[in-house]
Backbone as numpy.savetxt, mean C-alpha at the origin, in Angstrom:
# Nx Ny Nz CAx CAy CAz Cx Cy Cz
26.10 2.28 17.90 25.39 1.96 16.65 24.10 1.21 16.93
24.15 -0.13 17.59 23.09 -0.84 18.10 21.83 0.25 18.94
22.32 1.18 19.71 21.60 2.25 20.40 20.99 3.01 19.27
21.64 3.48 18.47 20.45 4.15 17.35 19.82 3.21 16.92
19.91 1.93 16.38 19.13 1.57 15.61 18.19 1.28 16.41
18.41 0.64 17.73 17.16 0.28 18.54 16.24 1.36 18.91
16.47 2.71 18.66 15.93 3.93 19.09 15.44 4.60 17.39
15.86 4.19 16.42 14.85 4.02 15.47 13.79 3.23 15.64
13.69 2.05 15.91 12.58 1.06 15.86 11.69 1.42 16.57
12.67 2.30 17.72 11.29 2.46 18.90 10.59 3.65 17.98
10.98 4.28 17.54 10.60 6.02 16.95 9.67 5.24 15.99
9.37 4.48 15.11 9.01 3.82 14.06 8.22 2.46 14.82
8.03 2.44 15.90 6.98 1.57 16.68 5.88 2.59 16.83
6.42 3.34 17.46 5.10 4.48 18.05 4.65 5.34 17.08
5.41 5.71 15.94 4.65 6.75 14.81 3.64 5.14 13.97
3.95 3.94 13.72 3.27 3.18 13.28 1.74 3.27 13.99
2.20 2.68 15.35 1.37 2.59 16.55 0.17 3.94 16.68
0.53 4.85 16.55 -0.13 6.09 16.26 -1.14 6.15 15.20
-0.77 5.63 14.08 -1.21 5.97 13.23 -2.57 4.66 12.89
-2.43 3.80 13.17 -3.07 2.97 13.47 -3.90 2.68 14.17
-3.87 3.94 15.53 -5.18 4.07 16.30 -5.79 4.98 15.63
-5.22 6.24 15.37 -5.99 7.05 14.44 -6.71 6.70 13.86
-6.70 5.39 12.34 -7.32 4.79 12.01 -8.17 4.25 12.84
-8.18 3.47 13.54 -9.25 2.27 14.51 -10.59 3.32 15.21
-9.27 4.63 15.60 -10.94 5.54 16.28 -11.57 6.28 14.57
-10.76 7.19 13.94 -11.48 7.31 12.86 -12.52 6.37 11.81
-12.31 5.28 11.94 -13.20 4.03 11.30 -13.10 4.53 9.10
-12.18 5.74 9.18 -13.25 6.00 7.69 -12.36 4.88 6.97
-11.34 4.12 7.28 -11.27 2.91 6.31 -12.46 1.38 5.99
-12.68 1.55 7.16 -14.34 0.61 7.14 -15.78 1.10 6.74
-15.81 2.13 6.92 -16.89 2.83 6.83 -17.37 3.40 5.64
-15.89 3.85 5.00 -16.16 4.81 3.80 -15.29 3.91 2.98
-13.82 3.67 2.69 -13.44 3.33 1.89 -13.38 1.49 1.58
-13.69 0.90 2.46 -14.39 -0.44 2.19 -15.69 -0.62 1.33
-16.61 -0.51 2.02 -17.80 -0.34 1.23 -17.74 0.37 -0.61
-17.13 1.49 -0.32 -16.86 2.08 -1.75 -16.51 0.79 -2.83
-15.25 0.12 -2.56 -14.55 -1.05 -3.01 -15.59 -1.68 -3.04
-16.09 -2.25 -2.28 -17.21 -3.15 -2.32 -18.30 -3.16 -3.45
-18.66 -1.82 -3.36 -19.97 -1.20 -4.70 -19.20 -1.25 -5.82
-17.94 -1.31 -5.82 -16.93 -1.14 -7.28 -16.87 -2.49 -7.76
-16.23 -3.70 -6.86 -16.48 -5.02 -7.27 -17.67 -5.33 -7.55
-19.21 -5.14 -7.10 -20.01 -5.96 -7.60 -20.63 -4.93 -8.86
-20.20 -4.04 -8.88 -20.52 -3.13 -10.70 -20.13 -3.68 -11.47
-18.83 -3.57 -11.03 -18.04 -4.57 -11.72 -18.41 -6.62 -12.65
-19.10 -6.78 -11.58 -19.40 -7.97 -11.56 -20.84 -7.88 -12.54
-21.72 -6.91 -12.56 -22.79 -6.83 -13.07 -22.58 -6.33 -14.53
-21.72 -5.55 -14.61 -21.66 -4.96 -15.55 -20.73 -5.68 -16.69
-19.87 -6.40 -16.58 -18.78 -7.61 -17.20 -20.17 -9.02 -17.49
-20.55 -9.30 -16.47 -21.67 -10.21 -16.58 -20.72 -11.57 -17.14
-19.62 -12.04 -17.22 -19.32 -13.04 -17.67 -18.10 -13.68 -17.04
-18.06 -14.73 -16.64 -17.24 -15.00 -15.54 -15.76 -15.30 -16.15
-15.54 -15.79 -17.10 -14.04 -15.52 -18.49 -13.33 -14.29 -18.17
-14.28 -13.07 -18.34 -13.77 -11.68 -18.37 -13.27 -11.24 -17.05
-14.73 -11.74 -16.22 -14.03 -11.02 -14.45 -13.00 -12.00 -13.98
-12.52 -12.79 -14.26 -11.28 -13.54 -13.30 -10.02 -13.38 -14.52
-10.04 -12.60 -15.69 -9.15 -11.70 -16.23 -8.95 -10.14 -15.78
-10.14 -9.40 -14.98 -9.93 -8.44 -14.68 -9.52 -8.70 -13.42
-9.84 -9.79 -12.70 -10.19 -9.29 -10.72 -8.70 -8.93 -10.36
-7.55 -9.42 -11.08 -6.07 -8.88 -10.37 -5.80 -7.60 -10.56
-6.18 -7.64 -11.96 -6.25 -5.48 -11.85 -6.92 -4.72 -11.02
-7.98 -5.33 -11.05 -8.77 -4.78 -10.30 -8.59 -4.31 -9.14
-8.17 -5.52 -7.97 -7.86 -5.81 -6.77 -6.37 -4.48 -6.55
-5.69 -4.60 -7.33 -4.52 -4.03 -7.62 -4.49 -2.50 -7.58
-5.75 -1.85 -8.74 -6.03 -0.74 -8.61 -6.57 0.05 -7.64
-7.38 -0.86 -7.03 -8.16 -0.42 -5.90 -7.16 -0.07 -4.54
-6.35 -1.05 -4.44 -5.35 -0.78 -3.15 -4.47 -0.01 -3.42
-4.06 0.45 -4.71 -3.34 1.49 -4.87 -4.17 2.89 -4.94
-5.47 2.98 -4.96 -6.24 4.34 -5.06 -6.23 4.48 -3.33
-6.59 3.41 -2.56 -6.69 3.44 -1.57 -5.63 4.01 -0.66
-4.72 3.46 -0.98 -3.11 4.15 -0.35 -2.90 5.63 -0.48
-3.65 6.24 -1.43 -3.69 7.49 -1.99 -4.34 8.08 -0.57
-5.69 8.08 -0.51 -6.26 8.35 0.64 -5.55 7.74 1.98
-4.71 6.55 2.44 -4.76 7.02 3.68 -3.15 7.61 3.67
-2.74 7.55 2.82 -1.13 8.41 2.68 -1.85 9.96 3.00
-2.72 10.54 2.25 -3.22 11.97 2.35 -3.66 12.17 4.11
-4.69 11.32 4.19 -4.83 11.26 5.93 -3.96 11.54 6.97
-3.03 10.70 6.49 -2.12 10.52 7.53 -0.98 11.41 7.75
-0.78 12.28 6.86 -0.14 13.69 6.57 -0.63 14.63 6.37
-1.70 14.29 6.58 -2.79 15.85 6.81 -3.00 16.24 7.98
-2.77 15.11 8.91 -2.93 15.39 10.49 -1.98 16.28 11.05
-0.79 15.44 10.56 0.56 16.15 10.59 0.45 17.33 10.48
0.13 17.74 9.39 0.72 19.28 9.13 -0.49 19.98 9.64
-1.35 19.71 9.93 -2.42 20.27 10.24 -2.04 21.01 12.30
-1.76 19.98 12.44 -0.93 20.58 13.59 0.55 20.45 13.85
1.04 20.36 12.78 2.80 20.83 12.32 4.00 19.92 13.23
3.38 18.87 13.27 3.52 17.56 14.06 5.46 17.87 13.89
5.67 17.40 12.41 6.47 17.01 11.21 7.20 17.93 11.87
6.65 18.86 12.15 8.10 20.60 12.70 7.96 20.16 14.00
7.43 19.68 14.82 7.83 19.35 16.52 8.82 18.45 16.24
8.57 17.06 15.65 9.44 16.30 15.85 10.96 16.42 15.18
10.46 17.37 14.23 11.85 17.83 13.63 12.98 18.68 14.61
12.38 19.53 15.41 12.55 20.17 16.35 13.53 19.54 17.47
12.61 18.77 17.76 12.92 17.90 18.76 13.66 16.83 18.25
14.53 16.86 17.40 15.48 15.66 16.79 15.27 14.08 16.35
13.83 13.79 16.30 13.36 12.74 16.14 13.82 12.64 14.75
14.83 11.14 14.86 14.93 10.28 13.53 13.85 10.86 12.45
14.44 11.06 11.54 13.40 10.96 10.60 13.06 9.77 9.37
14.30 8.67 10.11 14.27 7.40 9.38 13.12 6.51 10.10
13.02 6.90 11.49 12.23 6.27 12.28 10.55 6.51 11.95
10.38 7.70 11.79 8.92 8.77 11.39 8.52 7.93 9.87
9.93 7.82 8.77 9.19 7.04 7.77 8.71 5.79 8.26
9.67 4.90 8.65 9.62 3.51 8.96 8.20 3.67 9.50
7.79 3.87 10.43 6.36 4.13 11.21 5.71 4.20 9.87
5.41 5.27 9.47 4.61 5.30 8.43 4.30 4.29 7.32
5.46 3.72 6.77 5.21 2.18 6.12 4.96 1.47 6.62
4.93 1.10 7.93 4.79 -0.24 8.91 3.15 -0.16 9.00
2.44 1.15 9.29 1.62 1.81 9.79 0.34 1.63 8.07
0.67 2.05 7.09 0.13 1.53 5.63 0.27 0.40 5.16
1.54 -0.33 5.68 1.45 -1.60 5.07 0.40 -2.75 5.95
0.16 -2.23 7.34 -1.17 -2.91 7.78 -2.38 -3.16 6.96
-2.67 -1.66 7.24 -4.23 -1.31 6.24 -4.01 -1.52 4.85
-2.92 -1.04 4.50 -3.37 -2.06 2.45 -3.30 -3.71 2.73
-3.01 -4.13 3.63 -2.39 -5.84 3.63 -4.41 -6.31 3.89
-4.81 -5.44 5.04 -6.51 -5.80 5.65 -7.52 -5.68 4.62
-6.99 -4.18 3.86 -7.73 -4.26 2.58 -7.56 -5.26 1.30
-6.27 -5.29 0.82 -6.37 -6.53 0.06 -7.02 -8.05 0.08
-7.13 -8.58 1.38 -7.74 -9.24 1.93 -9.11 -9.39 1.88
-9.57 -8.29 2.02 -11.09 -7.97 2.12 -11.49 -8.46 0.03
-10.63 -7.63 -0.42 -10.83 -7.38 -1.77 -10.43 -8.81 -2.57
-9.61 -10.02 -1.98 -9.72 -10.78 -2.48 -10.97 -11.72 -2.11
-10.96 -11.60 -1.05 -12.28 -12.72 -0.44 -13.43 -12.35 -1.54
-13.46 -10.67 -1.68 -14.73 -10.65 -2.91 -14.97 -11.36 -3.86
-13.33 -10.79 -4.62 -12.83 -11.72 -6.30 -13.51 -13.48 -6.00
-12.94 -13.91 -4.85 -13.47 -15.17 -4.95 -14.56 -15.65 -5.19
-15.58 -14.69 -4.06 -17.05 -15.02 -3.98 -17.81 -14.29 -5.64
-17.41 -12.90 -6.09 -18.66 -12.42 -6.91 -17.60 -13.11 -8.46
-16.02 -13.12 -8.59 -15.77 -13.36 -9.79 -15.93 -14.60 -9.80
-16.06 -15.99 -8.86 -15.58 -17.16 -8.92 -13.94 -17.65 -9.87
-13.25 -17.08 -8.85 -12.07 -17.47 -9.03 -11.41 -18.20 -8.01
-10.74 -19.65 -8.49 -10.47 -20.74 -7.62 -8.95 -20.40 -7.32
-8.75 -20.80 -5.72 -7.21 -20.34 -5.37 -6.90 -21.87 -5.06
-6.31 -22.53 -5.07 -5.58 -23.81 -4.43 -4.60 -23.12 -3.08
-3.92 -24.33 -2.37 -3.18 -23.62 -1.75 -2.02 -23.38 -1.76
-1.64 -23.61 -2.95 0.01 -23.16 -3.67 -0.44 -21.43 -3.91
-1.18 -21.35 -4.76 -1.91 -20.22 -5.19 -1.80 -19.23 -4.15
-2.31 -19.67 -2.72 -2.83 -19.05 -1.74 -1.55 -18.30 -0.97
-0.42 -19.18 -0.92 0.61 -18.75 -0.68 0.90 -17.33 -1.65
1.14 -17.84 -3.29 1.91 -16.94 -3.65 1.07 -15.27 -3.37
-0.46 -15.82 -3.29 -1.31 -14.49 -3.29 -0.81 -13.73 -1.83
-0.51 -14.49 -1.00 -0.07 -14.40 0.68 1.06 -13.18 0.23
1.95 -13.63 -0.58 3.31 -13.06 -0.20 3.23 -12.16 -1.40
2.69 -11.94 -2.05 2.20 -10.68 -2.99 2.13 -10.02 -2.60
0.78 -9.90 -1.53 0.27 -8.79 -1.35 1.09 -8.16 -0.47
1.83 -9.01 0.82 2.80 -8.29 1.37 4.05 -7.62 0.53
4.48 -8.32 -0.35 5.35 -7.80 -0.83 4.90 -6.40 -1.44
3.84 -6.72 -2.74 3.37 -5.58 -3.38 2.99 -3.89 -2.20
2.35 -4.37 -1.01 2.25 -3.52 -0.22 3.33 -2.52 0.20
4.14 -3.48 0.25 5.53 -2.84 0.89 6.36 -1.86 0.19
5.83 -2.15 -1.67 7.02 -1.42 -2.16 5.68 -0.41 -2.29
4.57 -0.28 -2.59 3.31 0.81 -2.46 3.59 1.65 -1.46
4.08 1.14 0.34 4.03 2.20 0.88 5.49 2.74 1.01
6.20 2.26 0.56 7.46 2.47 0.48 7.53 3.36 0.03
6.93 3.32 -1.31 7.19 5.42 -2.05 5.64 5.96 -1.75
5.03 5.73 -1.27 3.80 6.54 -0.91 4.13 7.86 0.33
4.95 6.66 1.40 5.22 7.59 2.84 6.32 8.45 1.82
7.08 8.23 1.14 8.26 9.40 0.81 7.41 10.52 -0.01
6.48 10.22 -0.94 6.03 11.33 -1.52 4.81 11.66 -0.74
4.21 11.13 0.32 3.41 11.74 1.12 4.59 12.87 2.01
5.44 12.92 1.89 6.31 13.92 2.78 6.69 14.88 2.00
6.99 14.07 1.03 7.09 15.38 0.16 6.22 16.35 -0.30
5.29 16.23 -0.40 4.25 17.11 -0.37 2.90 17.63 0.65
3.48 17.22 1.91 2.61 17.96 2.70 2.86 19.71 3.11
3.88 20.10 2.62 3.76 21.27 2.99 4.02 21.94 1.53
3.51 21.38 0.60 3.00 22.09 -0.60 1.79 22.03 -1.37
1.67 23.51 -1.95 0.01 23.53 -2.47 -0.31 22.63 -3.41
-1.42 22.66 -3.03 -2.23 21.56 -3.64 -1.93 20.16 -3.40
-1.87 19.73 -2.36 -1.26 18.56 -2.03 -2.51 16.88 -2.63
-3.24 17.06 -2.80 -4.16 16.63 -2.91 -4.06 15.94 -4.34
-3.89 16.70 -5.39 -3.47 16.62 -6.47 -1.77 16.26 -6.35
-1.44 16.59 -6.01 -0.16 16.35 -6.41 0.53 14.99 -5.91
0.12 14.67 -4.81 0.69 12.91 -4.42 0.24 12.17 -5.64
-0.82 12.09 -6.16 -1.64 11.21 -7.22 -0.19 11.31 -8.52
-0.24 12.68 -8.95 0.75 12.82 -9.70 2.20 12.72 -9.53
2.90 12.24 -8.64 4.16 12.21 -8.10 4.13 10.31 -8.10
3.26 9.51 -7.45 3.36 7.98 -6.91 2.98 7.42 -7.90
1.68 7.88 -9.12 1.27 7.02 -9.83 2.39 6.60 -10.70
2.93 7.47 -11.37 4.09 6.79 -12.40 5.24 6.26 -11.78
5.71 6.82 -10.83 6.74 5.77 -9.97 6.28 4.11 -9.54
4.55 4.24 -9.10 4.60 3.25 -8.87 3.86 1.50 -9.85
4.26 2.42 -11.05 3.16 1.18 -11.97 4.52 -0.32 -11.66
5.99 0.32 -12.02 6.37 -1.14 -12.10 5.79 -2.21 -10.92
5.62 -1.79 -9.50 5.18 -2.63 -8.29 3.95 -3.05 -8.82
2.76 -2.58 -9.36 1.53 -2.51 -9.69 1.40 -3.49 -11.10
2.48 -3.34 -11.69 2.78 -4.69 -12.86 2.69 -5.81 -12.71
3.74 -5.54 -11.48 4.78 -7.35 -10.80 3.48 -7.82 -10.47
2.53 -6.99 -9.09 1.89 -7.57 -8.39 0.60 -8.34 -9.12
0.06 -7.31 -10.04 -0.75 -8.34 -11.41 -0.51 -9.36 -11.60
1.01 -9.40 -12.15 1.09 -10.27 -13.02 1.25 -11.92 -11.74
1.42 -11.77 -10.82 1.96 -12.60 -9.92 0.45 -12.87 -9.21
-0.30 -11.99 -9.27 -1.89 -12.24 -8.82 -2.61 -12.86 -9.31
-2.24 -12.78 -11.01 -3.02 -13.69 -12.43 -2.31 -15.12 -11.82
-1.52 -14.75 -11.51 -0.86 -16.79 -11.31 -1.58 -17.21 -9.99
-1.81 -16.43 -9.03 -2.29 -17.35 -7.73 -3.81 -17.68 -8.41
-5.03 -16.55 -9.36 -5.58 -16.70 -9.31 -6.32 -17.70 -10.76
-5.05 -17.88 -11.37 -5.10 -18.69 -12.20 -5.44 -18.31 -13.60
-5.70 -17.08 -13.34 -6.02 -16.33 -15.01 -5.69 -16.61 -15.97
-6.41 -17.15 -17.37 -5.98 -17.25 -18.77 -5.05 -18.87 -18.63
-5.34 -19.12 -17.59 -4.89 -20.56 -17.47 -3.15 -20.32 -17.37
-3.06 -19.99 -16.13 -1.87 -18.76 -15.68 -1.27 -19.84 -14.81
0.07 -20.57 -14.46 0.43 -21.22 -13.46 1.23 -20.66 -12.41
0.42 -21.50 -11.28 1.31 -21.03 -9.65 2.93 -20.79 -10.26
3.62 -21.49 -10.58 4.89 -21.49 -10.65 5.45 -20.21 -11.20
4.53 -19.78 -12.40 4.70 -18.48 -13.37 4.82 -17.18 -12.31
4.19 -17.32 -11.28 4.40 -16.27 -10.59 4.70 -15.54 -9.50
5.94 -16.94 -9.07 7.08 -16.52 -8.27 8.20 -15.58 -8.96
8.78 -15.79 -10.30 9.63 -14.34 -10.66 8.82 -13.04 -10.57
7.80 -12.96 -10.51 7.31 -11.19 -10.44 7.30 -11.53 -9.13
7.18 -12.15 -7.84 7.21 -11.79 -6.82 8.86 -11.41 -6.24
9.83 -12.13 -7.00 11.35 -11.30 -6.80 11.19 -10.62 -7.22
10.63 -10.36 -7.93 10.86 -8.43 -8.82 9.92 -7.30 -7.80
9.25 -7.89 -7.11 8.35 -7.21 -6.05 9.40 -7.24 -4.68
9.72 -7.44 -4.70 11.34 -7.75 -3.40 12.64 -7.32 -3.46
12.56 -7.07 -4.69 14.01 -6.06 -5.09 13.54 -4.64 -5.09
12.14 -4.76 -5.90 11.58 -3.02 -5.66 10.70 -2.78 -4.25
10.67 -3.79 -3.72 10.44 -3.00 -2.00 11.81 -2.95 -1.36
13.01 -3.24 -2.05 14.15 -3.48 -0.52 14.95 -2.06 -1.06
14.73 -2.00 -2.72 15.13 -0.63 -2.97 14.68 0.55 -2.83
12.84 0.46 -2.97 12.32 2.05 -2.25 12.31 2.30 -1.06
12.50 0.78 -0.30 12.50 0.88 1.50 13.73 1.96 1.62
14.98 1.32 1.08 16.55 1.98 1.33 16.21 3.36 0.88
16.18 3.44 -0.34 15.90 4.88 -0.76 14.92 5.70 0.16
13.65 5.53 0.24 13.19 6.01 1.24 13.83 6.81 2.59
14.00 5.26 3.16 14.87 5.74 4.59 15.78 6.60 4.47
16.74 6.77 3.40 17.92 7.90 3.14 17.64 9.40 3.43
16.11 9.23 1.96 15.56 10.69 1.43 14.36 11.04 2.46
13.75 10.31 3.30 12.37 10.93 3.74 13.05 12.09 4.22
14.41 12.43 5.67 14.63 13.62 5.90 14.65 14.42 5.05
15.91 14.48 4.23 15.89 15.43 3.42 14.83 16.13 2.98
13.93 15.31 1.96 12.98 15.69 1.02 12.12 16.31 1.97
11.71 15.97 3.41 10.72 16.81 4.23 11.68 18.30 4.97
12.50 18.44 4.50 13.19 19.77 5.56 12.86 20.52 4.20
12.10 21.91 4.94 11.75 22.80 3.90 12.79 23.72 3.81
């Protein structure tokens, strides 16, 4: 028993590990989809013009953005795959396919955790929104959390639809409605680090359990269904 599981982790070290250089030599998360975010926050900022309004929007904001973002590198990262039918070697070749997800969440929950980051440092500087360091924490363990249950059903319905048409369209339509409750919690628990509407730190530790029950349940679920749902 201990032998599989340690031979998952390894399978789910190196598909992470993989995927993550991919990224580092491809650059298009710095290059293209940073900057994009970037021109979106300060539109944002110009166009609201009032600092009341933007530190009521910046958690949505922040929120929406890392979830559009996940869209793109979930598509990336299963486009490679099937592009050279990766998904059928390793299937082939008996590779865990609990291990192949795990990788893949370990592997997204990096890059949404670097991007959120990026995207709060903005909120701070263009919305002027003050974090203390109670705040800072709960924003800390948000975003991990919120990340986790994002890539949690992202990698399952990124599998599920790489070897069907129109894939492009269709992840958007499969994750978005599954994933608003995570996209709720993480708001509402973001308005508290960042103090919104006169929002307290304390207020938004229960949406961060509710962000921890729905990552430990799409993690499980996940890990069950990624085989299945990917054997055509």
């Amino acid at each position: 028993m201990s032998a599989s599981i340690n031979r998952t982790f390894g399978i789910a070290k190196a598909v992470a590990s993989k995927d993550l250089r991919v990224e580092m030599r491809s650059r298009v998360m710095t290059n293209q989809i940073l900057p994009f975010a970037a021109i979106v926050m300060v539109l944002f900022a110009f166009a609201l013009d009032n600092d009341g309004v933007l530190q009521r929007v910046a958690p949505g904001l922040v929120w929406m953005a890392t979830l559009f973002t996940s869209l793109v590198v979930v598509q990336r990262s299963f486009a490679v795959e099937a592009a050279d039918s990766a998904i059928d070697a390793l299937r082939v070749a008996g590779v865990a396919p609990q291990g192949v997800y795990l990788g893949k969440v370990a592997a997204l929950v990096v890059q949404l955790v670097a991007f959120e980051a990026v995207l709060a440092f903005l909120a701070l500087i263009l919305y002027r929104v003050n974090v203390d360091a109670h705040g800072a924490v709960l924003l800390v363990t948000t975003c991990l959390l919120g990340s986790l249950g994002i890539a949690a059903l992202a990698a399952v319905y990124g599998g599920l639809s790489i070897a069907g048409r129109g894939r492009e369209t269709l992840l958007p339509l499969l994750l978005l409605p599954a994933v608003a409750p995570v996209l709720i919690g993480a708001t509402r628990a973001t308005e508290s680090a960042f103090g919104s509407d006169g929002a307290r730190v304390v207020e938004g530790w229960p949406w961060v359990g509710l962000l921890a029950v729905f990552g430990a349940v799409f993690l499980f679920g996940g890990t069950l269904g990624f085989g299945p749902l990917t054997d055509e």
